[in-house]
N, C-alpha and C positions, 0 to 999 in steps of 0.2 A: 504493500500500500504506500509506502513511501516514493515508490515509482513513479504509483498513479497522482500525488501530492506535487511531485514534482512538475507533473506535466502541469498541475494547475499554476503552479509559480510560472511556467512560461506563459500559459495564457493570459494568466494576468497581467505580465508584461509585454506582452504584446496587446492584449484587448485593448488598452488606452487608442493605438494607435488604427486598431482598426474600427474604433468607435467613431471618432472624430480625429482629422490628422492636425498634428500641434499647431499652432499658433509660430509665425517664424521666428519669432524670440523668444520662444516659451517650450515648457513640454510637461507631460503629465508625470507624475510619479505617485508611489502607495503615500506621499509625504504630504501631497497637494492635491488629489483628484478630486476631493469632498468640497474645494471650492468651484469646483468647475461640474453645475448639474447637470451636464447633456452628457458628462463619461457615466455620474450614476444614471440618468434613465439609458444610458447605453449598455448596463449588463444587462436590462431587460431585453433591450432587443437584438442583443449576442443571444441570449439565451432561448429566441428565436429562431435566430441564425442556424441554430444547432440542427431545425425541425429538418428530417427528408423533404425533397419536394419535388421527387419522381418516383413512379412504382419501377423504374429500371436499375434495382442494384438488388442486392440480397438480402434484404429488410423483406422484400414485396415479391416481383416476380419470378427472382430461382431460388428465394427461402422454399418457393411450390414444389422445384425441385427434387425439396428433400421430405417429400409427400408422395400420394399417391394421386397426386393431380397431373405431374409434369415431371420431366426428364432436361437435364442440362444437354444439351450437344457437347460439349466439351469434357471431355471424360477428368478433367483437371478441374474442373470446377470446385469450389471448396465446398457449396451445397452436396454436390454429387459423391463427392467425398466423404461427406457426412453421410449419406444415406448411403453408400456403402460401405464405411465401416474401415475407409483408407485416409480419414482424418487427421493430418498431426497436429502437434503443441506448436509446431511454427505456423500452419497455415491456419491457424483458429482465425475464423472472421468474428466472434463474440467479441474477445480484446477490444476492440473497436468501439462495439457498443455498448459496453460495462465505460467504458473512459471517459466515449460521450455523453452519458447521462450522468455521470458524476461533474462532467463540466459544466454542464447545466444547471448543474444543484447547486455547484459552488456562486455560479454568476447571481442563482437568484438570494441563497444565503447574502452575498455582500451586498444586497442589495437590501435586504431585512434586518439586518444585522444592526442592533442597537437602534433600529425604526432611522436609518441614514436615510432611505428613499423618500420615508414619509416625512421628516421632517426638513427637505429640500423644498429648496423654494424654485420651479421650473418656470412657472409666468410672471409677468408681472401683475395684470388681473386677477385678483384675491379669489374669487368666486371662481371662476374658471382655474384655478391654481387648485385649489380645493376637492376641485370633480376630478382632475387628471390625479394630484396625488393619490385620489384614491384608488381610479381606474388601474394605476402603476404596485399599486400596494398587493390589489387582488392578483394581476397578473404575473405578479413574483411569487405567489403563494400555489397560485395554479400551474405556473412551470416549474415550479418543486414538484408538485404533485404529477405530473404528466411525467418527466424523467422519474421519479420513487414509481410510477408505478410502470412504466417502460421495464426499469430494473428486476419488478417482481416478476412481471410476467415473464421475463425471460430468464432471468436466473432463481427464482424464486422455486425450489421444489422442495423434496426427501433428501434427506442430507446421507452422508457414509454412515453416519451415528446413529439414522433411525429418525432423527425428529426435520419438522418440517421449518424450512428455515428462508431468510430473504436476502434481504441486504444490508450492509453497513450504513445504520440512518446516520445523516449525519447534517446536523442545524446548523452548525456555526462554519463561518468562510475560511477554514481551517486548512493552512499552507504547510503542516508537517507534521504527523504522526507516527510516533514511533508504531513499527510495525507489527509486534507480537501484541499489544495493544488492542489491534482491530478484532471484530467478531461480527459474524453476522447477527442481525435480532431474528427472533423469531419469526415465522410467516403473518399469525397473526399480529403483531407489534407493527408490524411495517404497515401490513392491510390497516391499522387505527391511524399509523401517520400518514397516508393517503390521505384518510376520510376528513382527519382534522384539518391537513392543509387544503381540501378541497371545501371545505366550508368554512374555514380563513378566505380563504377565495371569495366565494360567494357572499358573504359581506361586504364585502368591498365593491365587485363588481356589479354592472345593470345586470338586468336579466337575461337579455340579447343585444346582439351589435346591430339594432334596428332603429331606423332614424323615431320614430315615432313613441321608441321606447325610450330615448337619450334624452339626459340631464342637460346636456350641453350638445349641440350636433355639432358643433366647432370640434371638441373633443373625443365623443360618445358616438353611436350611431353606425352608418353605416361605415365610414371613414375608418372604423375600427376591425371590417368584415376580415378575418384570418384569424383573429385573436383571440383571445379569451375572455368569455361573457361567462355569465352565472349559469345556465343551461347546461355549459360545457362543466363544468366540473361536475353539478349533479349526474351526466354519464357516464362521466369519469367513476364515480362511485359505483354505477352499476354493472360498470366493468371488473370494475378489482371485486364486487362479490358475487358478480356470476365464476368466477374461477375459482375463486373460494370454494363455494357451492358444490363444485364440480365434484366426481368422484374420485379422481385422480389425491384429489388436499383435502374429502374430505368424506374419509370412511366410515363416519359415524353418522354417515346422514342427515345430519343439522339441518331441518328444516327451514328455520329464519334466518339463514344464509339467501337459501332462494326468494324469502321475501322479502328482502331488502333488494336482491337485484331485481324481483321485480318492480317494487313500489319506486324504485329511482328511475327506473326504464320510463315505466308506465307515467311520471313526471314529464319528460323527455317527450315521448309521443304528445301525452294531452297538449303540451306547448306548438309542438309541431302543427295539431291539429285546429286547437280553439286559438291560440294567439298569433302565429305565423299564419294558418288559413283562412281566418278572419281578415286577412290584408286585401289590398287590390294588386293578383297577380302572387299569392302569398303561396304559401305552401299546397299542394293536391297531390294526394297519395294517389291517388288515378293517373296523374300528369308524365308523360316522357320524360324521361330521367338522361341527360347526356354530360358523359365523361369530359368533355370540351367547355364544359362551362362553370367556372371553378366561383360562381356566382351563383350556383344553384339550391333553391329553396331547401332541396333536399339536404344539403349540408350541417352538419351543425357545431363539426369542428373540422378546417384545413389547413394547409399547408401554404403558404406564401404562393402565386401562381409565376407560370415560366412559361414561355414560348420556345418548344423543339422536339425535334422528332425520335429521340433517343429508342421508345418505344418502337416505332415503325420501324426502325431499324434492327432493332432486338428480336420483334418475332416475324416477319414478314419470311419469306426465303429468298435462296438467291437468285433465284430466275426472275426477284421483284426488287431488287437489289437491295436486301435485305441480310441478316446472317443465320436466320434460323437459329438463335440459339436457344430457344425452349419450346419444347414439343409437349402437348396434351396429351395424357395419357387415354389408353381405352377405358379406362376405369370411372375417369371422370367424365369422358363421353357420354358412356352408357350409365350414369347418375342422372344425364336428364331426361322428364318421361317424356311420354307422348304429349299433342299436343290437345287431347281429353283429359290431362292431368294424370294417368296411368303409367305408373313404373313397365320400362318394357319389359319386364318378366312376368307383367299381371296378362292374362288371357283376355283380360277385355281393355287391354293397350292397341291391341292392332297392329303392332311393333311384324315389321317385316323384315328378317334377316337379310335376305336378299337385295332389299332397299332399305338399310337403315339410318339413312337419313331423309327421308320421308315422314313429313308430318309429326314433326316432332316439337316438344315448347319450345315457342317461338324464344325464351331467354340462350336455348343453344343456337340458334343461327346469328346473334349478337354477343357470340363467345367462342365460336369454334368455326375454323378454317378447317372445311374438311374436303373429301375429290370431288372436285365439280362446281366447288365452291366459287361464286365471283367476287371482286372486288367491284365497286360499284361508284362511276363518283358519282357525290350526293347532288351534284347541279344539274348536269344533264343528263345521269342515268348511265353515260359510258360504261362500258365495260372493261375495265382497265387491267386485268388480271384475270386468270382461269385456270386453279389450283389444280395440278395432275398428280397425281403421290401412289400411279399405275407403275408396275413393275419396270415401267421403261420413262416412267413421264419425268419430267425437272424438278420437280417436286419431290420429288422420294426419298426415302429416308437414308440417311450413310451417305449422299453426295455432299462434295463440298456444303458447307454454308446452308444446309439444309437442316431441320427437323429430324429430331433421331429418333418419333415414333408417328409419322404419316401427316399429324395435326399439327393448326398452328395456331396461335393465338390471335384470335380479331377484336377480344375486348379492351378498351381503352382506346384502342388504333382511330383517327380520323382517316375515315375513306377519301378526305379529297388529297390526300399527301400523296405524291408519283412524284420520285427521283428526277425524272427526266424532264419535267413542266420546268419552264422558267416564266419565274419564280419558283422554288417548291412551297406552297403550301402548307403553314402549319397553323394550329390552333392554340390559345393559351391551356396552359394543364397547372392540376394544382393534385397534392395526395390529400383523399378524401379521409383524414383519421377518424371522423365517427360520422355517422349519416344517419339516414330517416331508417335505413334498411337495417343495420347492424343493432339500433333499440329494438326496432322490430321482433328481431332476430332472440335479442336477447332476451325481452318482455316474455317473449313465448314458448322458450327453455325451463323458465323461472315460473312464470305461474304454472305450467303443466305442470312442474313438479313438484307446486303447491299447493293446486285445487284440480288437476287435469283440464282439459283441453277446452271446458267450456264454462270454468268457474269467471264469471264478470265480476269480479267483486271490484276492481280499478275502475271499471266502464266499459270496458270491454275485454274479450278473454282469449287466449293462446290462439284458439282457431281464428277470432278476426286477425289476429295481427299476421295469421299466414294470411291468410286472403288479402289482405292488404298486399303482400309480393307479389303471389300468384297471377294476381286480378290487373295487376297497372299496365301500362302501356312500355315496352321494351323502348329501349334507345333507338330502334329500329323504327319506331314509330306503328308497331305491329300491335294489336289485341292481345294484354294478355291470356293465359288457357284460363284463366278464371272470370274472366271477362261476365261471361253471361252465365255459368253454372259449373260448379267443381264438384262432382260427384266423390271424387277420390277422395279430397277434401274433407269432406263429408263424411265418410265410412272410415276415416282414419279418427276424426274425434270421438265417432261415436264408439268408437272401439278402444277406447279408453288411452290411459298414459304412457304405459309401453309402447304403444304401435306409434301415438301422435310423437312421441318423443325419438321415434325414429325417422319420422318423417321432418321434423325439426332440423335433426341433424344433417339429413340428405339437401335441406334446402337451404340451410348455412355452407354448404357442401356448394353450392350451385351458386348461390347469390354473392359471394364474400372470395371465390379461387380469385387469386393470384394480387389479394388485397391483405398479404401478412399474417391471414387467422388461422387458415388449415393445421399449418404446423401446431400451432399449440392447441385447439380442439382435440387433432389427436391426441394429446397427451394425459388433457384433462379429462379428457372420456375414458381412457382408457385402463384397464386393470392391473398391465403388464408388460413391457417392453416385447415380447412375442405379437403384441397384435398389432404394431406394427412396422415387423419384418415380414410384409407380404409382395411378392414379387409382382411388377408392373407391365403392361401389355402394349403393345403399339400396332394400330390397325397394320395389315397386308390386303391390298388391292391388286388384283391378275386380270389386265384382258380376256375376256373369251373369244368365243367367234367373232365377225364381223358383225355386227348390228345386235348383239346382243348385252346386257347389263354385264356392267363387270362383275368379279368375284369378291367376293369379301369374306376376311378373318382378320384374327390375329393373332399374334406370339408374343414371348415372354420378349421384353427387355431389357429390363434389369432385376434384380434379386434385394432385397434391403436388408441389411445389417449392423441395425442401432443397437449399441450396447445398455442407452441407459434409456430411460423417458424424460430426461432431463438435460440443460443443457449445462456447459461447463463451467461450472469458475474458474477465469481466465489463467493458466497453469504460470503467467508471469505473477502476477497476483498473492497466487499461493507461496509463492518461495519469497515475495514480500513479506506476507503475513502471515506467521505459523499459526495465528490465533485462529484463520480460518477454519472452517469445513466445506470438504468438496462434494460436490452433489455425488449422488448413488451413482455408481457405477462408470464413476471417470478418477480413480483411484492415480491410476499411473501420470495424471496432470496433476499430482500435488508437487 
């Protein structure tokens, strides 16, 4: 840990300059910055700085990787690595974001630290001095909280010793700890500093970054959209106790585990729905939902937006000058049902081997590049692309630059982006870290497992807030399969909490790939590190005759070989800190 301490002494020395750059006679120092207010409200928006702000790195799209969503192309990949079980202590990509979210914590500690931020004077308008100070108070509180609880979800499990354990809280802007010193808290102790600093938050902050809601709209309001409102921590809460919840952390079945994550979700929604949809132009859970618009109702917490193609580049192939490097598995293919709302193993799906992409929920044809598939521009309908992944087509799997299991990723992609256009066309993009769909999602986890599938005791119950997904209109602009009647739907509630809570999972499965969750559902769902070493499939497409439909199967790809359900504490870390403990079953990273 004194490594990790270390790095924060450089940041600090460096943050001055990348906050504001000095004055030509002057310069910042730890001796003088407290006279100078724009370095303190500048470790809040370092502390920003910190957030991702593309799904193109290993946080998002080939964390999938090391799931049973998606496959890396690159057999070097440090995802793919991990999922087969050729991991080292040098290639850890965690290091990273163990270091990150402690820089974070530290930027917003010195920022709280002895109430420095709150008792700065930023304006010269008393009144308006007063609403920022406080809007700046809240949002150091709630990016503690986002980094604490970043930290838990990802290093937070079963330790080597048995007990269930998180991270080193740590309040104070603290530049050097001796390192046998350090320990982690417990899981629950961290889960209580979450909650507290997210409602330190929520005192301070409006309730949303809505003009109509704002104290001041100079300050408040929309001007503020990316950052943190009160809304956002209360789902912040309902995130740290939906894992809680879970069975993975929590074998005893705590029932008020799940009702807390629900009663903070079901917060979260009612806002979405009576205050955001009460607007003109406000929130509708029925409305097209598009990845290109980092202004969308459905948001409720993002990421700073950018303009570029990183993505299109990442999954596209190379016959579309692209690199293919993550391929959709058959697994996750065959996760979405028909487009009557029937899993294609149920008999009255319709599901045709033969042709099984036909008629299928229209949310797969706005996620998956599959043979025959077009690319479409959205102006005039062009046909710009026409996916071949035939035994002899451009497409296919193992050639250069290509997908290494037939499919390719179309979610997030803007269809009007072609390499070859001058101009190329791109659209702003922003990472969606909590949305209308992920409450949703969670709302109906959590009451299912409190009341089953049709208890309304919030206002509404498990089964609505699926049909809220099922029923909306796809980015496509398509009906959803729930649109006019979801009989499936139906016969899953009425069949109680087992079956709805399976179909929960398949549609968190469906809604949320390649948006960071997968990896850790499975973990929290899961019993035992066996379930998930199950080997992964990638379609095979054969010509037939002339004029007749191709063939379709397919085969194992890859094999998976996780040793633990947990991920590592950073093996530099540990030879910092002997005080640590290393999670189950990464012994040889101490």
């Amino acid at each position: 840990m004194k490594r990790l301490f270390l790095v924060f002494i450089c940041s600090a020395a460096v943050s001055c300059s990348d906050i504001l750059d000095p004055l030509p006679n002057g310069h910042y120092t730890d001796g003088n910055y407290e006279n100078y207010p724009s370095v303190i409200r500048g470790f809040i928006d370092k502390g920003y700085s910190l957030l991702p702000t593309t799904y193109a790195g290993n946080e998002y799209a080939y964390l999938e990787c090391a799931t049973d969503n998606a496959v890396a192309r690159e057999r070097t990949q440090v995802m793919r690595r991990l999922a087969t079980g050729s991991l080292t202590q040098a290639d850890d990509p965690f290091a990273a974001w163990w270091g990150r979210d402690y820089e974070g914590i530290y930027y917003a500690n010195r920022f709280l630290h002895n109430d420095l931020g709150f008792n700065t004077r930023f304006l010269t308008d008393r009144e308006a001095d007063d609403v920022l100070r406080r809007n700046l108070q809240g949002e150091a509180y709630a990016l503690r909280a986002w980094f604490e609880l970043d930290l838990l979800k990802k290093f937070g499990g079963k330790a080597s010793d048995g007990r269930y354990l998180g991270f080193p809280i740590v309040t104070e802007p603290v530049l050097g700890v001796q390192g046998p010193l350090l320990e982690r808290d417990t899981y629950e102790k961290c889960l209580k500093q979450i909650v507290d600093d997210c409602d330190a938050a929520y005192g301070y902050l409006p309730l949303a970054n809505r003009n109509h809601l704002a104290e001041d709209a100079s300050i408040q309001g929309a001007r503020a959209w990316h950052r943190f409102d009160g809304i956002t921590t209360v789902a912040m809460k309902a995130m740290a106790y939906l894992t809680w919840a879970s069975p993975a952390f929590n074998p005893q079945g705590d029932v008020s585990r799940w009702e807390k994550a629900a009663e903070y979700a079901a917060e979260v929604m009612k806002f979405k729905l009576e205050v955001d949809g009460a607007q003109m132009g406000g929130f509708d859970p029925r409305a097209r939902f598009q990845w290109s618009d980092p202004n969308s109702p459905e948001i409720v917490f993002s990421s700073f937006d950018y303009t570029g193609s990183d993505i299109e580049n990442l999954f596209y192939p190379n016959g579309f000058q692209g690199s293919g490097a993550i391929g959709i598995t058959q697994e996750l293919v065959d996760a979405f049902p028909m487009a009557n709302g029937y899993p294609i193993d149920d008999p009255a799906s319709g599901y045709d081997e033969n042709d099984p992409y036909a008629g299928r929920d229209p949310r797969f044809y706005a996620t998956v590049f599959y043979h025959g598939a077009e690319v479409v521009r959205p102006t005039n309908s062009e046909v710009m692309y026409t996916f071949d992944v035939s035994d002899t087509g451009r497409d296919v799997a193992d050639a250069p630059y290509n997908s290494p299991t037939n499919y390719y990723v179309r979610k997030f992609i803007y269809l009007g982006w072609n390499r070859a256009d001058v101009p190329v066309l791109t659209m702003p993009r922003s990472v969606f870290f909590i949305r209308w769909t992920s409450m949703c999602l969670a709302f109906a986890e959590a009451a299912n497992q409190v009341g089953g599938p049709l208890d309304d005791r919030w206002g509404f119950s498990a089964r609505d807030a699926i049909a809220y997904l099922r029923s909306r209109t796809t980015c496509d602009g398509k009906p959803g399969l729930g649109a006019v009647a979801d009989p499936y739907l139906d016969a899953c509630a009425a069949a109680g909490k087992d079956a709805f809570a399976e179909l929960i999972r398949n549609e968190r499965r469906i809604e949320l790939c390649f948006e960071g969750e997968r990896f850790f559902d499975m973990r929290r769902w899961a019993s035992g590190v066996d379930e998930l070493n199950r080997p992964v499939s990638r379609a095979v497409v054969s010509e037939s005759d002339e004029g007749e439909r191709p063939v379709y199967a397919s085969e194992q790809v890859e094999n998976r070989r996780f040793s633990s359900l947990w991920l590592p504490i950073p093996s530099r870390e540990m030879r910092c800190s002997p005080g640590l403990v290393q999670n189950e079953g990464w012994d040889a990273w101490n």
